[in-house]
Backbone as CSV, one residue per row, in Angstrom:
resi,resn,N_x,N_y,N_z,CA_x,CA_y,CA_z,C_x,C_y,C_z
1,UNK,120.719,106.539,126.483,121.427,106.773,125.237,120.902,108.072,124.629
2,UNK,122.282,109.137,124.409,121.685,109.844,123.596,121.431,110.056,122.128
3,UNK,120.423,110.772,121.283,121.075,110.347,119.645,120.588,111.949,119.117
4,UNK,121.135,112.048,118.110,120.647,113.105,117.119,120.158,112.532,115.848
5,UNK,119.685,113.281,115.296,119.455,112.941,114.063,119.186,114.174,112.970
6,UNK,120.136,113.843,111.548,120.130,115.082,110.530,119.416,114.226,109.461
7,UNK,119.084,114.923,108.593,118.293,114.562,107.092,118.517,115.004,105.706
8,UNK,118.646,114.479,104.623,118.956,114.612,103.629,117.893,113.999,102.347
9,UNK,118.078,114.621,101.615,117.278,113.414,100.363,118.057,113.047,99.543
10,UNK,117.744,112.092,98.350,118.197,111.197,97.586,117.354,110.556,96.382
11,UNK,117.756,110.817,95.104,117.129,110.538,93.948,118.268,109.962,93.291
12,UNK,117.946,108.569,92.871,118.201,107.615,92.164,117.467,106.848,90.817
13,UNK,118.248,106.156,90.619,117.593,105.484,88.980,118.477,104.098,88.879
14,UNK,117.241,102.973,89.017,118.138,101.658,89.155,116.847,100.493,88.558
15,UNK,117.637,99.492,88.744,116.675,98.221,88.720,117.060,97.002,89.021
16,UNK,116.221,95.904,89.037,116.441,94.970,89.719,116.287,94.032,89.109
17,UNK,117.274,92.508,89.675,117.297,91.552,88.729,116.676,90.290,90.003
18,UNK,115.812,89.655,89.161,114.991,88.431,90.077,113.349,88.990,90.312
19,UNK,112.468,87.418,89.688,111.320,88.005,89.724,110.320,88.505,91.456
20,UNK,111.017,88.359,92.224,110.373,89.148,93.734,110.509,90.614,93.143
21,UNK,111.059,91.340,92.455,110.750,92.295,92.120,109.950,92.876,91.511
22,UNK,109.641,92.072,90.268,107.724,92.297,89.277,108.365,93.550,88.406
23,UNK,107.457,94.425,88.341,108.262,95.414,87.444,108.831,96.177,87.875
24,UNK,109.592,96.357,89.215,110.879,96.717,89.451,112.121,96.615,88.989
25,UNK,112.226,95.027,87.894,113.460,94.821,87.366,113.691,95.823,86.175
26,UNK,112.501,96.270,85.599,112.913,97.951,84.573,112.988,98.777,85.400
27,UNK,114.211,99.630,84.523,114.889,100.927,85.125,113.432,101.601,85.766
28,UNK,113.671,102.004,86.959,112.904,103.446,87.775,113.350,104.033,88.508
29,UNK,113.113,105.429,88.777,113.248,105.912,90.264,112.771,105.983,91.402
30,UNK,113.937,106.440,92.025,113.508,106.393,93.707,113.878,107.460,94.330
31,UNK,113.202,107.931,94.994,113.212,109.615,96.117,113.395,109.006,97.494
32,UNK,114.291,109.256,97.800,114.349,108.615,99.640,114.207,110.182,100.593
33,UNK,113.678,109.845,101.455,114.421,110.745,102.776,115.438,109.978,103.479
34,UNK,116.759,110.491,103.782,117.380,109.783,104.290,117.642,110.492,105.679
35,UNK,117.912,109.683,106.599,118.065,110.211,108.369,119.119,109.537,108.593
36,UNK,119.950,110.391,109.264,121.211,109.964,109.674,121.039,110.020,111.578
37,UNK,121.210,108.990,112.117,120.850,108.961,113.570,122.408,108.783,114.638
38,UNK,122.771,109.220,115.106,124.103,109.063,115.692,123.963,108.973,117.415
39,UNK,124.529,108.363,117.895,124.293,107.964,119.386,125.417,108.091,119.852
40,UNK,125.450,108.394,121.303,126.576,107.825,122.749,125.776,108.057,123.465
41,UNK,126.391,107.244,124.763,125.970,106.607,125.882,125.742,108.160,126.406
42,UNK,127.043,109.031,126.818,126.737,110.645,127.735,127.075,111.627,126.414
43,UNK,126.848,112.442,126.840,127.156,113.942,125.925,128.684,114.191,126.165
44,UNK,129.058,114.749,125.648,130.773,115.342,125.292,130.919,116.652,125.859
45,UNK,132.308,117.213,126.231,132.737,118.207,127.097,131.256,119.128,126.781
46,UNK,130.963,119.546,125.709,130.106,120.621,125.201,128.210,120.285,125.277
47,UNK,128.091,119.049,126.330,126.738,119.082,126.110,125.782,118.449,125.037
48,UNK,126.642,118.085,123.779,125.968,117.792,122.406,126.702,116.271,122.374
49,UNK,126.015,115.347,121.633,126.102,114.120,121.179,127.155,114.444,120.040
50,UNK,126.957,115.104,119.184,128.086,115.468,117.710,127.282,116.617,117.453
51,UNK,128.254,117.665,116.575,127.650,118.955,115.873,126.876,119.077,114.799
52,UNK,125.832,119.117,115.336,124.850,119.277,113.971,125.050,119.408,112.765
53,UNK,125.808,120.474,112.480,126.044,121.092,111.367,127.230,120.343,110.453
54,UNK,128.314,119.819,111.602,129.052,118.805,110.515,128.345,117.460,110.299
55,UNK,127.889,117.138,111.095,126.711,115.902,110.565,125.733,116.029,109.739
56,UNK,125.273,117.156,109.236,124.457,117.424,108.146,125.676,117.663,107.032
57,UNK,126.504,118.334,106.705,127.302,118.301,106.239,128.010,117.244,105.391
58,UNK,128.518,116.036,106.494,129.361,114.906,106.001,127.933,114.372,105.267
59,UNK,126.868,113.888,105.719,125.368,113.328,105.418,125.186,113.790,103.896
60,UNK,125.102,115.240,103.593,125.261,115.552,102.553,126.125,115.696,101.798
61,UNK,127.436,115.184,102.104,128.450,114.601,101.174,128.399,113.111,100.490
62,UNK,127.769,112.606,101.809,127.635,110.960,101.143,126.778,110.737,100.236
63,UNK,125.414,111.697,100.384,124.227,111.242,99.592,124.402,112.088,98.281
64,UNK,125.291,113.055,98.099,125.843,113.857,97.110,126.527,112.963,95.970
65,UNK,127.161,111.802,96.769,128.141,110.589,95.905,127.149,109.767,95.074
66,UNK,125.671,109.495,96.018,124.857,108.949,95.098,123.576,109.541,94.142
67,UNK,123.582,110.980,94.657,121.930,111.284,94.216,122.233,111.968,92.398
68,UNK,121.153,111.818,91.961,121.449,111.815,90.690,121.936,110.726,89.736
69,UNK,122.077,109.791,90.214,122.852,108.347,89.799,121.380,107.696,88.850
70,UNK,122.744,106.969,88.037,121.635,105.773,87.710,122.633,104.993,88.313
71,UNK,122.459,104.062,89.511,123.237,103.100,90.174,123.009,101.975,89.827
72,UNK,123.022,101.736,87.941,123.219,100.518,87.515,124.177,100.561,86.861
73,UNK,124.591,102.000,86.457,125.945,102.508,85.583,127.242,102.188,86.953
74,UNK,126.437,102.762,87.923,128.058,102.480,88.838,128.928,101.403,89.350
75,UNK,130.035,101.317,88.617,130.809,100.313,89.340,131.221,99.672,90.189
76,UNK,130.736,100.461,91.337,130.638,99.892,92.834,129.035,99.109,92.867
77,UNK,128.441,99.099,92.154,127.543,98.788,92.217,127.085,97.533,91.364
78,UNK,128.020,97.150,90.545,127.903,96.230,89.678,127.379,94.969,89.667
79,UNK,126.194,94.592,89.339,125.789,93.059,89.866,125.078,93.010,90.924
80,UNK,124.456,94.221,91.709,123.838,94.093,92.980,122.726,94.648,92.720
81,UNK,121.771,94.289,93.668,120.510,94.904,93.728,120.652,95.870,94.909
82,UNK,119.966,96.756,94.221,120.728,97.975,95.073,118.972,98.892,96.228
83,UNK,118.800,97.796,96.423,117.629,97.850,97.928,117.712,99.300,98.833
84,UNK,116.558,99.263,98.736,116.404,100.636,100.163,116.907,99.854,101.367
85,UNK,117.709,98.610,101.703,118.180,98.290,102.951,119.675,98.579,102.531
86,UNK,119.908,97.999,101.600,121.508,97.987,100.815,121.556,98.955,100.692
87,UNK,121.256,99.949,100.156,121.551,101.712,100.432,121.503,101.970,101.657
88,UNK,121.485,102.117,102.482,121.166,102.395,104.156,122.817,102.051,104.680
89,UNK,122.731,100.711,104.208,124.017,100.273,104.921,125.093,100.675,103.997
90,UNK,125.381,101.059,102.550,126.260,101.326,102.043,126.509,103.187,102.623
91,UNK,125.211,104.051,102.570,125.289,105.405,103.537,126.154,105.467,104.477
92,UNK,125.626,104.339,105.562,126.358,104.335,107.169,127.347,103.915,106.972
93,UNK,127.884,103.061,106.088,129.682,102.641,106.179,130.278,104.087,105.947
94,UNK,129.623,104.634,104.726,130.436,105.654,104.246,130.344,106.632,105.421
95,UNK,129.189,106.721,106.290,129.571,108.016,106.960,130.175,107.543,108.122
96,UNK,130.627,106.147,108.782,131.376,105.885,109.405,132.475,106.028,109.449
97,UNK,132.732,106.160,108.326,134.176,106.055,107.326,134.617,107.436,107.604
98,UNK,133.743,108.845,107.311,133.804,110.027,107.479,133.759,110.154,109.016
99,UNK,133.187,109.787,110.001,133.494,109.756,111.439,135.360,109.160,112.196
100,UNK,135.769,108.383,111.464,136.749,107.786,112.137,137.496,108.324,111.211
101,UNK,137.486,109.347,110.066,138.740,110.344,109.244,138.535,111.116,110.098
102,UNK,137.928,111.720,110.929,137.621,112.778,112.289,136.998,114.261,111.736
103,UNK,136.283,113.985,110.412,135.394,114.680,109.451,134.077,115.212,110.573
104,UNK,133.394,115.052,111.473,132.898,115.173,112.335,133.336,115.968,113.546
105,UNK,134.400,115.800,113.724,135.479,116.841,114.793,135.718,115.667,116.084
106,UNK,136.554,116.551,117.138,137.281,115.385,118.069,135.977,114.721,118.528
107,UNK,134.593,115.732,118.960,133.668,115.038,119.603,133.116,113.843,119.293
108,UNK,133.137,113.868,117.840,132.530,112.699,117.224,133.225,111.339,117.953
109,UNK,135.005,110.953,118.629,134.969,110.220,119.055,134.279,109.165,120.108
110,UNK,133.695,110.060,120.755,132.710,109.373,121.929,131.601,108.746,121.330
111,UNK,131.225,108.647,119.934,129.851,107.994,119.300,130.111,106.738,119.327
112,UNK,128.877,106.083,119.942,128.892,104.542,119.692,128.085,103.580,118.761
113,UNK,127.385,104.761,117.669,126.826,103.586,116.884,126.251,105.038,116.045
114,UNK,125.315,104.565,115.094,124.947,104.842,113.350,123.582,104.353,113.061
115,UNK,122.598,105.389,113.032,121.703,104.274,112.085,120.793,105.292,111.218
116,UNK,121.493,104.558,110.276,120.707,105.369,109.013,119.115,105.129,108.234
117,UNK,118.319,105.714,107.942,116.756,105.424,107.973,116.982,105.998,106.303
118,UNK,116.069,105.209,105.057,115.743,105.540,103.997,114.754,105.407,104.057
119,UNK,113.688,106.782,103.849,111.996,106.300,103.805,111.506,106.721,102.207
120,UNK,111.175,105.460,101.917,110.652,105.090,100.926,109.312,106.024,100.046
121,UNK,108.409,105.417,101.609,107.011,106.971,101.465,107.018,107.162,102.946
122,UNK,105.707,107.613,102.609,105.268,107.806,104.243,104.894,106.576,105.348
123,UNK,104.556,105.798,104.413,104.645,104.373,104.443,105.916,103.591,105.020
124,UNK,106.475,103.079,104.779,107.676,102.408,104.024,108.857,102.894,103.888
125,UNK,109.481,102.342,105.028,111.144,102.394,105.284,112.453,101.725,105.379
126,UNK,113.149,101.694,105.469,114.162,100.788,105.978,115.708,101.090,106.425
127,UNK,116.178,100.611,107.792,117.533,100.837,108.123,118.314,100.228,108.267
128,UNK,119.520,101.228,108.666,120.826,99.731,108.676,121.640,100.334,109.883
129,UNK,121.697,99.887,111.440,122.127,100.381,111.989,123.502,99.564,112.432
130,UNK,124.559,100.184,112.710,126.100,99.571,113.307,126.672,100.561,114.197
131,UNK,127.358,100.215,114.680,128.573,100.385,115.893,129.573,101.310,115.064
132,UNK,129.918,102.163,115.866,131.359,103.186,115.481,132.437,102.865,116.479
């Protein structure tokens, strides 16, 4: 399998409801690195898994939708706890979403899967990987 992978960051402002959180449930922020990982089985007419540059691109369109947020104001967001796993997987839908609009170019069809990485610190991460 081959994969690439592009990177982006992400600054948010949220909080959480239920005491497993402690004082997480007051508003704070969060700085992610986010990694966008994209796979197929062989490479495409051109040698490359997908084009770098539109995969950094779409990557930084998605995380553009959230960074700067307080994602307790957002309506898509309403009522949820909005987790460094639950961000991961709300990322990869969206940039799935941008893969199968063909936002990526024809090559992108041959990709067979997604997995997006939010690292927390240097420490401490979490992903959400799926199928294209």
């Amino acid at each position: 399998m081959f994969s690439i992978t592009v990177r982006d960051h992400l600054m948010i402002a949220h909080s959480f409801r239920g005491e497993v959180f402690g004082p997480a449930q007051r508003l704070h922020g969060a700085t992610f690195l986010v990694d966008a990982t994209f796979r197929r089985a062989e490479l495409d007419a051109d040698n490359i898994v997908v084009d770098i540059g539109l995969a950094t691109r779409e990557l930084n369109a998605v995380v553009g939708e959230l960074n700067y947020r307080n994602l307790d104001e957002e309506p898509a967001f309403a009522d949820t706890n909005t987790s460094t796993e639950f961000l991961a997987k709300v990322i990869a839908d969206r940039l799935a979403e941008r893969v199968h609009a063909g936002a990526l170019g024809k090559g992108a069809r041959g990709l067979s899967g997604l997995t997006v990485t939010l690292h927390e610190s240097h420490i401490a991460w979490a992903s959400y990987e799926r199928g294209l």
